[in-house]
N, C-alpha and C positions, 0 to 999 in steps of 0.2 A: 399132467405135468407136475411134478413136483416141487415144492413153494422155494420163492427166490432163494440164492446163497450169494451171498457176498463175505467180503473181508471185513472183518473191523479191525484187525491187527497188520501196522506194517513192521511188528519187532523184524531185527536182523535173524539169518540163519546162528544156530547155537552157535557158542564160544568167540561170536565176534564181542566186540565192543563195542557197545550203542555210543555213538558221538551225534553233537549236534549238525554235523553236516551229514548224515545220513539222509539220501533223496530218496525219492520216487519216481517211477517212468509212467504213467497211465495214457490209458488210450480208453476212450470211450465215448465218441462224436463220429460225425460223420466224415468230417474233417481229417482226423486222424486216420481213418480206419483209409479211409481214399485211397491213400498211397501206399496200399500195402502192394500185394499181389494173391488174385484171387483163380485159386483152381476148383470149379466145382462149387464153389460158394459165392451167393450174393450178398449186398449191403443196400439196408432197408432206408424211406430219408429218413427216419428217425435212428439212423445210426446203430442199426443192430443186426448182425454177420447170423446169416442159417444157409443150410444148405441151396443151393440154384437148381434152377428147371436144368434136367436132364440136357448136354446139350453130345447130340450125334453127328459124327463126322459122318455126311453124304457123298464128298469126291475130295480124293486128294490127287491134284494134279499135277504136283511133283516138277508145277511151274512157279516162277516166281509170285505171279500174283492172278487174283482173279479180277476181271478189270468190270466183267457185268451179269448179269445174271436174270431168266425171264421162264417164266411157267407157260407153256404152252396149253391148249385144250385137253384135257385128260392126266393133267396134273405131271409131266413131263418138263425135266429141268435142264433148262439150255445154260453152260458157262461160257464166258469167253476171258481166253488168258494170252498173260503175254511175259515171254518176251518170242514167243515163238509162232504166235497168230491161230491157234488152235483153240476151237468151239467143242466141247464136250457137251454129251446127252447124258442124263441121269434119270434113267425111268422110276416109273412109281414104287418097281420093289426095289428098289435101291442101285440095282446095275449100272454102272458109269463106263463110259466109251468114250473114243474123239470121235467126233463125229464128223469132223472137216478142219484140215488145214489150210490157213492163206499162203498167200505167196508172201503178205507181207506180217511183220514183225507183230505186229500190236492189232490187236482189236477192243476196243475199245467201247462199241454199245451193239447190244444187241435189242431189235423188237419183234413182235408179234403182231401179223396184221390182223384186222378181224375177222379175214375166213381162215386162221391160224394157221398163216406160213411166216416161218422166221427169216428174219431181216438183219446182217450182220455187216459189222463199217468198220474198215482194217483203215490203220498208217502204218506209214508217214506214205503221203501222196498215194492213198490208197482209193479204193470205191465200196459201196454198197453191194452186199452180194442177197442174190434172194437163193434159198436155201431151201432142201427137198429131197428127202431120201437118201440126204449124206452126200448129196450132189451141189455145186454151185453153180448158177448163174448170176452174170456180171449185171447189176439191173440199171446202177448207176453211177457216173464216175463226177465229182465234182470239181477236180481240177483245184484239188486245193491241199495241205500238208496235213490236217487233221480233222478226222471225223470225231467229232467228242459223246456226241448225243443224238439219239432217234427216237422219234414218238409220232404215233398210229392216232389218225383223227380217227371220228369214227363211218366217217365214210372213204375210209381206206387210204388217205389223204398222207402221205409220207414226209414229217419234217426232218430236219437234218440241221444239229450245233455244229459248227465246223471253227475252225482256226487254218493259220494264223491270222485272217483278215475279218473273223467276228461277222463271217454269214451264214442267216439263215435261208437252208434252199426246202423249195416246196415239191414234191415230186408227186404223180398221179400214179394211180396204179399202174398205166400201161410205160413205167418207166423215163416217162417225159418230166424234167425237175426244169427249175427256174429259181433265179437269186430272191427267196419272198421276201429278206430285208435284212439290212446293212445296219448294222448297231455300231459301228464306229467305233466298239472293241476290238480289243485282238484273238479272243474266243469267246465262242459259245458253247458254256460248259454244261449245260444242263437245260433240259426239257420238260413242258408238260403239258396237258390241257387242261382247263377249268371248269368248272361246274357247265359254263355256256358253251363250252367248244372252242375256246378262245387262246389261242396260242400262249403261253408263260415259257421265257427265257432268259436264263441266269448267264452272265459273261464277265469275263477278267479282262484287264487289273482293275478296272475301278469299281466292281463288287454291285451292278446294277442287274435288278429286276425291270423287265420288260414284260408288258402286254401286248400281241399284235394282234390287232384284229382285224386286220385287213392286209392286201401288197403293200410296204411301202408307208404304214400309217400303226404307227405305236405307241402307248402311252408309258412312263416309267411307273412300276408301283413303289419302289422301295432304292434310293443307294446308299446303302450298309459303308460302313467307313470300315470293312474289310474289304482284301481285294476281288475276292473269286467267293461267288454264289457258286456252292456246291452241287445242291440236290432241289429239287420245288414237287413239293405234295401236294395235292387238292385235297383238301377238305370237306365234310359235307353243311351246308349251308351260306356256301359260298367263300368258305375261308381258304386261305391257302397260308403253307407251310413251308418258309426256306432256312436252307442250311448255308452260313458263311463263312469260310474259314480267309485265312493269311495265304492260301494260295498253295501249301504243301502237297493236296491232292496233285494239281497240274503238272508242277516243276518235277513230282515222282515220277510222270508219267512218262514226262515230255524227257525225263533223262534215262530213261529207258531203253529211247527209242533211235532205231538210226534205219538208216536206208539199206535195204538188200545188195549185196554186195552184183548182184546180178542184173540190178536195174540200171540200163547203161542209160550214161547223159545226164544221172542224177547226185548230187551232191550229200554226202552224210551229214542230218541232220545232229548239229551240236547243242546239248544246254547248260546253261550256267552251271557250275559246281554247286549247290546251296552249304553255306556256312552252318552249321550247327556249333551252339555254346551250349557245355554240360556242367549246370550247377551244381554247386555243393548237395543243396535242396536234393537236385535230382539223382545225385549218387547215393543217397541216400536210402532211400525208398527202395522196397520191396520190388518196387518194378520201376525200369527207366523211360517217363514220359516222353524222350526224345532218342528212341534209338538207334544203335549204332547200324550201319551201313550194311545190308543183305547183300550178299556175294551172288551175283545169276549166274545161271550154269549155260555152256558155250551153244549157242542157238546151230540149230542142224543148218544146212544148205550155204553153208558161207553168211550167215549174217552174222554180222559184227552186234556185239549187244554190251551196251556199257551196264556197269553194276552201281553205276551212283544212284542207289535209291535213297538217300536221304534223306528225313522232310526237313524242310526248313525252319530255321530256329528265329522265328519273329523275336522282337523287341520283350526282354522280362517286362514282367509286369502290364506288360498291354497284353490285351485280348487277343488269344487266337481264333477261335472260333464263337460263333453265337447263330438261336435259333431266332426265327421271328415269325410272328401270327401276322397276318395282314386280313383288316377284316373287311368285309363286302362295303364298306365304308369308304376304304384304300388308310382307314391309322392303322397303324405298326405297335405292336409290341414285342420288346423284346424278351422271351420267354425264360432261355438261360444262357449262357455265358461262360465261356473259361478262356483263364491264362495259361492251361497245361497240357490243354489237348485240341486236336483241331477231327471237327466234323465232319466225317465222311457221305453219309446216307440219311434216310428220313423212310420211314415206316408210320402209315398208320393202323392199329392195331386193337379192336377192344373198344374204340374211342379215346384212346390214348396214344399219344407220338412215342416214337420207339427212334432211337437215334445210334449210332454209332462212331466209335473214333480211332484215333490212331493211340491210345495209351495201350497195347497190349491187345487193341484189337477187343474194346469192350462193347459190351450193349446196355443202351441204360434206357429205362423206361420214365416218361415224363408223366404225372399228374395233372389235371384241368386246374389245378392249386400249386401249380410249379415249383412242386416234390419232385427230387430225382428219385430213381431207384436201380442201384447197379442190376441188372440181372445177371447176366452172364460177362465171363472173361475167355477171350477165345487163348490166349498168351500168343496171338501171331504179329506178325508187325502194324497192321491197320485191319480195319472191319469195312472196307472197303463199299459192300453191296450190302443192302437190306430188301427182302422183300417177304409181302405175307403171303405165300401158298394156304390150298385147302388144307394141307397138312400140317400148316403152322409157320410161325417165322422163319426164313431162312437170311445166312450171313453169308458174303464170300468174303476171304481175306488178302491180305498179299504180303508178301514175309515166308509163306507156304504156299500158298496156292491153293487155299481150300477153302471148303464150302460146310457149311455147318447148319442143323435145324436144333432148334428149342424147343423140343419134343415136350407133351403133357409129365405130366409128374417132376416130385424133386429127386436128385441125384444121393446113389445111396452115399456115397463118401464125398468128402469133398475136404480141401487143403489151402487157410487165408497164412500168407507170409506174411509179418509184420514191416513196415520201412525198419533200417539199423537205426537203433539209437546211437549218438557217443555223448556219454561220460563227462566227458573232457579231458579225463587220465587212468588212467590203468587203477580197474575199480573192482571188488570184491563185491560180489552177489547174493543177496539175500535169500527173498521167497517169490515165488510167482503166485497172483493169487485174481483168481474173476469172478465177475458179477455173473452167471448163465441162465439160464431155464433149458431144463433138460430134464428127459425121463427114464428108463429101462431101455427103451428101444432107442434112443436119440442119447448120443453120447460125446461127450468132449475127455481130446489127450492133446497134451501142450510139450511140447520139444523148445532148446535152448540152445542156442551157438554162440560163440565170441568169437574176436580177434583182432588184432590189432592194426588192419588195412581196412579203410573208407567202406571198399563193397566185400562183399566177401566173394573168397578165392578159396584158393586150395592151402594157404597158411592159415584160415580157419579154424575152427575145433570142429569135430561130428558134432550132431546135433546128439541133447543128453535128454535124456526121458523113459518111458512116459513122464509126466507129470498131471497126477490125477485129482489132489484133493485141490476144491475150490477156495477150500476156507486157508489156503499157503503152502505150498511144495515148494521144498528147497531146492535151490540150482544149485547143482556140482557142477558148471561149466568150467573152464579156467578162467583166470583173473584175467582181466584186458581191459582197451579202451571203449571197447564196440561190440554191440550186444543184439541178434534179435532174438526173435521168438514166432514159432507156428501151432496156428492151432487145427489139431486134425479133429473133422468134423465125421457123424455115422450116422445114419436112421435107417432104421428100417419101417415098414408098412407106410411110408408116407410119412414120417414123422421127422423133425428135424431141433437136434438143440438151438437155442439162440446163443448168442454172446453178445453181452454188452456192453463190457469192461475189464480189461485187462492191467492189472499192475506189476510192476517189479520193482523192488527196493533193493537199493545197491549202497556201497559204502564207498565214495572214488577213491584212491591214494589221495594223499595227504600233499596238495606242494608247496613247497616255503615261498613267501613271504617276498618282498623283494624291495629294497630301500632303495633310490632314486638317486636322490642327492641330499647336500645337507646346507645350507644357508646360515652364515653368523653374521649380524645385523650389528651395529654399535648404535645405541640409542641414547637418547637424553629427554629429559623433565623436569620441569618448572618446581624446584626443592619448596616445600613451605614456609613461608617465612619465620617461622618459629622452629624451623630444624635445626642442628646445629654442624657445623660445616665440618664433614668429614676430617679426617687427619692428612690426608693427601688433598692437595689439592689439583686441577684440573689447568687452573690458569697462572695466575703469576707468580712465578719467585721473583723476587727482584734482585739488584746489587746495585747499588746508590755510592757513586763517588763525585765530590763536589770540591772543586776547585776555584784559588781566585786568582786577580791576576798579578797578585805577590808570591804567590806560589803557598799559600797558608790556607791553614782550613778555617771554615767555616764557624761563628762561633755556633753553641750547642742550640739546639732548639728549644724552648719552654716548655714546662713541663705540667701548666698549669691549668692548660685545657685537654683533656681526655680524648684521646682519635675517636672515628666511630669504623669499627670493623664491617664489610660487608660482607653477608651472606654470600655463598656459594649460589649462582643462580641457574644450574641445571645438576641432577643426578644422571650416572652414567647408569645404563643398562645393558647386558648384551640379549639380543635375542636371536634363540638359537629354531629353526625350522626345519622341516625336512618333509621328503614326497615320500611314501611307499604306499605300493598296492598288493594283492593276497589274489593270484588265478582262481582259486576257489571263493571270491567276495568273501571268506571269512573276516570277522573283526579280528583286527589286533590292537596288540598293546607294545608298549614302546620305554627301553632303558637305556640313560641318555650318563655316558662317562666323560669323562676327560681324560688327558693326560700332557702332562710338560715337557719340553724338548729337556732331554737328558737320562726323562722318566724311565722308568722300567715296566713300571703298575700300573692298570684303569683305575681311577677313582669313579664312583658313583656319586653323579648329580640326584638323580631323583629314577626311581624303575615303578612300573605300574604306570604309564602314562597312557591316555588315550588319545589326548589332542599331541598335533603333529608340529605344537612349536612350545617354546618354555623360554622364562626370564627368567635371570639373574644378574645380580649387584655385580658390576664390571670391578668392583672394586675388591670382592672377595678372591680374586687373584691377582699377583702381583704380574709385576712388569715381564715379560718376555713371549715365546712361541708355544702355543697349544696345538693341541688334535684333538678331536670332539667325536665321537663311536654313537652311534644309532643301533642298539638292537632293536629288531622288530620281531612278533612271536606270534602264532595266531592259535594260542592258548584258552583264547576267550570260546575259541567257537570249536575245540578238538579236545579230546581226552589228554590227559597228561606223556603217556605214553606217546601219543601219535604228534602231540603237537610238534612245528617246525618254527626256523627263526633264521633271519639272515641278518645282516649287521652291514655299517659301510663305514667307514673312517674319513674324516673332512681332510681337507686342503690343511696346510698349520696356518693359525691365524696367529696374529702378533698383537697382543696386547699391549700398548704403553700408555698410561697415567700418570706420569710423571712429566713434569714440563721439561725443557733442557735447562739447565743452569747457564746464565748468559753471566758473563764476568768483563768489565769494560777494564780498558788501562789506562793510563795515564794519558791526557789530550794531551799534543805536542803542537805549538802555535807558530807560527811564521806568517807573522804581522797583522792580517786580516783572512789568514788560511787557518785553516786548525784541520789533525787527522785526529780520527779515534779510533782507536782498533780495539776491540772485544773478543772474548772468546769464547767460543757455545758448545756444549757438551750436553750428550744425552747416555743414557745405560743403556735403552731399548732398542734405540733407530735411528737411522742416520738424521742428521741433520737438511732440514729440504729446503728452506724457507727462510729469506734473512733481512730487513726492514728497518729503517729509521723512519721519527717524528723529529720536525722540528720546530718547537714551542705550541705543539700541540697540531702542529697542522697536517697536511695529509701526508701518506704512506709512501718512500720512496724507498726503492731497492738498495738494498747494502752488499757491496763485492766483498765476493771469497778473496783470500790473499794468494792461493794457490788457483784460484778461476774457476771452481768448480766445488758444488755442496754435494759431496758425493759418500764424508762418511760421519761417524758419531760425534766427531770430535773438529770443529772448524776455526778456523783464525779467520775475522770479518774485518773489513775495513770502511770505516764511514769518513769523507773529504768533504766540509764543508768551506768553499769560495765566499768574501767579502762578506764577512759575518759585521751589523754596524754595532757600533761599541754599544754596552750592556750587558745584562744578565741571559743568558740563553738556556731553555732544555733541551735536552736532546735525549730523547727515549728510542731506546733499541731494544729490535721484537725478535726472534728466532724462532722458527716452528721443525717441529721432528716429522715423521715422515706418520704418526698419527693424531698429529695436529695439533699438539700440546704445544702452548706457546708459551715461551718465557722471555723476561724482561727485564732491563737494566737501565737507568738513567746516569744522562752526566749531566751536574747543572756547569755552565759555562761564565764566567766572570770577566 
């Protein structure tokens, strides 16, 4: 082989412009590479894609599915499919035949006795047929809707999984069966024997392992918090091997299947429709983990055959299927686990569990250090059957109807499709560049496609290629949101490239920016005692008229002590905030304008900002209605060219700092009555607010003369009842409509 190649450049293709949001796609884990789709090539557990063991189509049955499959003496391969209840032979040089049709729909298991005659179990409300030169006879009728599973003691001793009432029946050679025991499920999916001869049975819904080792007397070994035990291997040294999934094997099966239209007195057997939900996640990928619905083709003889084959879409995030060791102990380990695909079969192989599932029909090999290893992908809808012949593993599927062997050697071509990446926006393409080991004879070429729909379709682009140099080959694909890539795989003599990282740098579109809203706050703070009090004030103007009760003014006040002026005891601030965000998380930056009702022009507060709020002195505009402008740009993180900016204009806010000018008039007395009426005025805002003291005391409301404070300009009226004789104050407050209060006294005589 010749010595690693990798990337150390992800520059852009010529003549772009390198920006700081220039990404990367890589792939190069096990994780990643998963949900591609795999033709001809495997994925190793450390994560690294070469060519797969040859894999040879041995029977295509040109039926929906293969439902079991059993090697007779001399290395002769029996299937049984369905939806049409036909058993095909496949001899050793490859020849494939039917070798017997049921009467009914589905067949379901087939076995082998020990002086090797095959044993085959049809529904719905089928029997056991023993089987012989292409001949049937009927050996045993169970009286029950489903035969799911057979297995051959070794003294010729016939058990039988059946449903819907979860019995196991034990039959003798010469045909004579009996209920051996009642599991209190609703089936019995799965069969086996153990190292001791000892019955092992897997049953749905509640996902329990049974040992019976007697009529009538059974221990549980294991119940899985999945519903349906699939498959149960024995192991050597006493271990055994089951497969659990969420049930999707049954429900395919059981919707399958219905009653011969010829069988009179009997009702067609109906089943649930299963729900399937297709995530995002799963549109995604190279291959769809949960497939869509196989179309059956119209079963000969009048049988009705429905096409819901489904599987059933469990809960995201929970587990579908998982394997478990159970050791000669009875602890449980669980070996591996997934939330994306659910277990079909169980092989042991090598000393190695060999497994299968419904993601496209794959085969993966387990490690005694519970490493996966994809080996083979069949691309059918489940891998339904596994078993080890002299000649090597065999798979049957269903989706097709075929049956496949992992012949020796690796395959000279082979083809891994990446999952689609997106972008997030219609993106410009850089270089494609991988990590490989490859040599003369073992060779890697990589193809490119876009477009702007989730999976791809026929609005696609062709795939563009070759692309050969490791160290970055430029994509000419077209511009789009959605991108994958394949890599074609060659060897010859046995050899095969590895891959073990793939990248691709892309440059997205550019999208603006986007401002929310804008928030203006009117603030205040404790002024320092040693400031000196703005030119406007905030609180009182006054207007002082003093009267007595000769109708004369007051004499003058003394001039001989110096008032003491107070400080201003808050400064005004506005402050102004705002929300915006960037689809592409770029940083931005923020230019914050104004302008006055009347205006024409933005004036510029401050531009280059990065924080999303900003002060300033309420006092550096005067009185009246603003609008406040938020650009936003995401300049920081794009080239000049490319960068974008969106902007939002505020609500008008009203500024007023000006208190209202309160002006009293002359009190008019009638005896121990007196009225005052004053008058309030503001430039910015109506008048809202209108108040007397009297001689300091609490706050009472003062009437409009017209009965309503409704505009900038109001005439108030204050009545004061049985005033006793003396000097009285009378302070009058008016407030505007942004809280500026102004003040007027009358002293009273």
């Amino acid at each position: 082989m010749k010595p690693w190649v990798c990337l150390l450049s992800l520059l852009c293709a010529g003549g772009w412009a390198e920006a700081a949001s220039t990404t990367t796609w890589e792939m190069n884990n096990y994780r990643d590479f998963i949900r591609g789709r795999f033709t001809g090539v495997s994925l190793s557990r450390e994560g690294r894609l070469a060519l797969a063991p040859k894999l040879e189509t041995v029977l295509d049955s040109d039926q929906p599915v293969v439902w079991s499959i059993v090697e007779a003496p001399g290395g002769t391969l029996f299937a049984a499919t369905g939806h049409r209840g036909r058993v095909y032979r496949i001899g050793k040089d490859g020849a494939a035949s039917v070798y017997w049709t049921a009467d009914e729909p589905e067949v379901f298991a087939l076995a082998v006795s020990p002086s090797g005659v095959l044993y085959a179990a049809t529904s719905p409300n089928g029997k056991i047929y023993r089987l012989e030169g292409g001949k049937a006879a009927e050996f045993f009728s169970p009286r029950v809707t489903y035969i799911w599973s057979l297995a051959f003691a070794k003294d010729g001793t016939l058990f039988a999984g059946t449903g819907d009432r979860g019995q196991v029946f034990r039959i003798d050679p010469a045909g004579k069966g009996e209920v051996y025991y009642e599991t209190g499920q609703a089936h019995v999916t799965s069969l086996a024997l153990d190292a001791q001869g000892r019955l092992l049975a897997g049953t749905e819904p509640n996902g329990i392992l049974y040992r019976i080792e007697a009529k009538n007397k059974a221990f549980v070994l294991y119940d899985a918090n999945l519903p349906e035990i699939r498959s149960i291997v024995s192991g050597p040294g006493g271990v055994i091997y089951a497969a659990a999934q969420g049930g999707a094997g049954l429900r395919r099966a059981v919707a399958g299947v219905t009653t011969p239209a010829s069988a009179a007195g009997t009702a067609q057997v109906t089943a649930p429709t299963p729900t399937v939900t297709v995530t995002e996640e799963d549109m995604q990928g190279g291959i769809e983990l949960n497939p869509p619905a196989e179309q059956a083709k119209p079963a000969a003889g009048g049988t009705q055959v429905s096409a819901q084959f489904t599987p059933v879409s469990e809960f995201p995030g929970v587990e579908k299927s998982a394997l478990y060791k159970i050791l000669p102990d009875n602890t449980v380990e669980t070996i591996w686990s997934s939330k994306d695909e659910n277990v079909y079969d169980l092989a042991l192989a090598g000393g190695q569990v060999h497994f299968s599932t419904d993601a496209r029909g794959r085969i993966y090999r387990l490690t005694a250090d519970g490493k996966v290893t994809l080996l083979a992908q069949t691309n059918e809808g489940e891998a339904t059957r596994l078993l080890l012949t002299a000649a090597g593993l065999v798979a049957a599927t269903g989706g097709g109807g075929k049956v496949y062997r992992l012949a020796e050697g690796l395959s000279a071509t082979g083809v891994y499709e990446s999952p689609v990446h997106d972008a997030g926006a219609v993106a410009r393409w850089g270089r494609l560049s991988w990590l490989a080991e490859q040599s003369r004879n073992a060779r890697l070429a990589f193809w490119v496609r876009t477009g702007n729909s989730m999976r791809p379709d026929a609005t696609w682009s062709e795939w563009t290629g070759p692309l050969t140099d490791p160290n970055g080959s430029e994509v000419r694909a077209p511009n789009a949101r959605y991108v994958q890539w394949k890599a074609e795989f060659s060897g010859e003599g046995g050899s095969t490239p590895v891959l073990d990282s793939v990248t691709l740098a892309y440059l997205p579109q550019n999208t603006p920016p986007a401002v929310r809203n804008i928030t203006v706050t009117n603030l205040t703070s404790a002024a320092p005692a040693s400031s000196k009090p703005p030119s406007t004030q905030a609180v009182t103007s006054s207007y002082t008229v003093t009267v007595t009760d000769t109708g004369e003014a007051a004499p003058p006040t003394s001039a001989g002590t110096p008032t003491q002026t107070l400080a201003r005891s808050a400064l005004r601030q506005l402050q102004i905030t705002w929300q915006a965000d960037d689809p592409d998380n770029d940083r931005l930056e923020y230019a914050l304008e104004f302008r006055g009702e009347g205006e024409r022009e933005w004036k510029l507060i401050k531009d280059r900002l990065r924080e999303n709020t900003y002060l300033i002195d309420a006092d550096v505009l005067a009185d009246g209605r603003y609008l406040f402008r938020v650009k936003a740009s995401d300049a920081p993180d794009n080239a000049p060219g490319a960068a974008k900016e969106a902007d939002l204009v505020s609500a008008p806010v009203l500024l007023d700092n000006t208190p209202p000018a309160v002006i009293a008039g002359a009190p008019k007395k009638d005896g121990r009555r007196v009225v005052i009426e004053f008058e309030a005025s503001d430039a910015a805002s109506s008048i809202r607010r209108a108040e007397y003291s009297l001689n300091a005391g609490h706050w009472a409301p003062a009437e409009a003369v017209d009965g309503i404070l409704d505009s900038p300009r109001e005439r108030l009226r204050v009545t004061l009842e049985d005033l006793p004789p003396g000097e009285h104050l009378v302070t009058i407050r008016a407030y505007d409509a942004a809280g500026n209060a102004g003040l007027a006294k009358v002293i009273l005589r």
